[in-house]
C-alpha positions as CSV (number, residue, x, y, z in Angstrom):
1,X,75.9,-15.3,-30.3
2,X,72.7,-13.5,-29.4
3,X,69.1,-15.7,-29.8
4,X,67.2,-14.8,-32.7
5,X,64.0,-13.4,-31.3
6,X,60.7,-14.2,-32.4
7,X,57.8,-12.3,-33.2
8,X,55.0,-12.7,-30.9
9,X,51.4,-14.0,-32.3
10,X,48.5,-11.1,-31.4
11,X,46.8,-12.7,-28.5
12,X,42.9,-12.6,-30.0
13,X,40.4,-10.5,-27.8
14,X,36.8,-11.2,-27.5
15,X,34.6,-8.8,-29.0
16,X,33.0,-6.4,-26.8
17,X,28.9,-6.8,-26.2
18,X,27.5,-3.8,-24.1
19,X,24.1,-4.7,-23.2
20,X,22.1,-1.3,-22.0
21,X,20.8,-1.8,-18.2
22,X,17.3,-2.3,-18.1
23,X,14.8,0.6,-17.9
24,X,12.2,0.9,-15.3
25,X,9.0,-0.4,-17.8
26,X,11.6,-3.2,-18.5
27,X,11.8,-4.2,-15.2
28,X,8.2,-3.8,-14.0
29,X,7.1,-5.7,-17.2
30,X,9.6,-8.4,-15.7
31,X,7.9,-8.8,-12.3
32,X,4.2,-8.6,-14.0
33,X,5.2,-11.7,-15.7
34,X,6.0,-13.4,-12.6
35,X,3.5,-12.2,-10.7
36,X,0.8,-12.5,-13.4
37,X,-1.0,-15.1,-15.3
38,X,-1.0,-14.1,-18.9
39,X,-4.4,-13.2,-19.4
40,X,-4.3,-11.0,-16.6
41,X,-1.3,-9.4,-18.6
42,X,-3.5,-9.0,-21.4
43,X,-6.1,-8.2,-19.9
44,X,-4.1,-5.1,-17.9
45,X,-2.5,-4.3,-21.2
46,X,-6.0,-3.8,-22.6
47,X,-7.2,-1.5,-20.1
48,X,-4.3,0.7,-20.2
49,X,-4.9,0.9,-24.1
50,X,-8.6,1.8,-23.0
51,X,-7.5,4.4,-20.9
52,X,-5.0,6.0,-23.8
53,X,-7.8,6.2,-25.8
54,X,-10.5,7.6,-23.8
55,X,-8.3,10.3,-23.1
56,X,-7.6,11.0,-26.8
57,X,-11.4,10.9,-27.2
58,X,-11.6,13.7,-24.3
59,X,-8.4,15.8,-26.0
60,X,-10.4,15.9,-29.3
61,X,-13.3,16.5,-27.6
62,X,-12.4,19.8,-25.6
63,X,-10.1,20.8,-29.4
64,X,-13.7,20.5,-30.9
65,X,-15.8,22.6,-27.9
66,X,-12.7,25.3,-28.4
67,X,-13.4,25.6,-31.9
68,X,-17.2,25.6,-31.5
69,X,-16.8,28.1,-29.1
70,X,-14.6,30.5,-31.8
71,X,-16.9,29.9,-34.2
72,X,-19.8,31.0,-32.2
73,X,-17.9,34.1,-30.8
74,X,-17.1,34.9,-34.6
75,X,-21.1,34.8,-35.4
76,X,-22.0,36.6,-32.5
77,X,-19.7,40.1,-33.2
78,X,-20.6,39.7,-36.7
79,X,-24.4,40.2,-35.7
């Protein structure tokens, strides 16, 4: 007489959660908040965002002199 076998409950298997490594601004914004207080944080933060803009302001500004300059040019041979 052979043993009846038995069928064998699926053994349950966590899910899977991949967790990207850190980037490099991740991990420099890590130390700055150890290292800083944070209004020094916002206080870096806001100069960097001062810096973005002045040189937006200085992009537009040499777009501008460019078309100034065509403009002029076009007036000039037109004379």
């Amino acid at each position: 007489m052979q043993a009846a076998s038995r069928p064998v409950p699926p053994v349950p298997v966590p899910p899977v959660r991949a967790q990207a490594l850190p980037s490099v601004t991740d991990a420099l914004r890590a130390v700055e908040a150890l290292l800083l207080g944070p209004g020094q944080r916002v206080a870096r933060r806001n100069a960097w965002r001062s810096v973005l803009e002045d040189r937006r302001r200085a992009r537009d500004r040499i777009e501008a002199q460019h078309v100034l300059e065509a403009a002029a040019s076009r007036v000039s041979s037109a004379t």
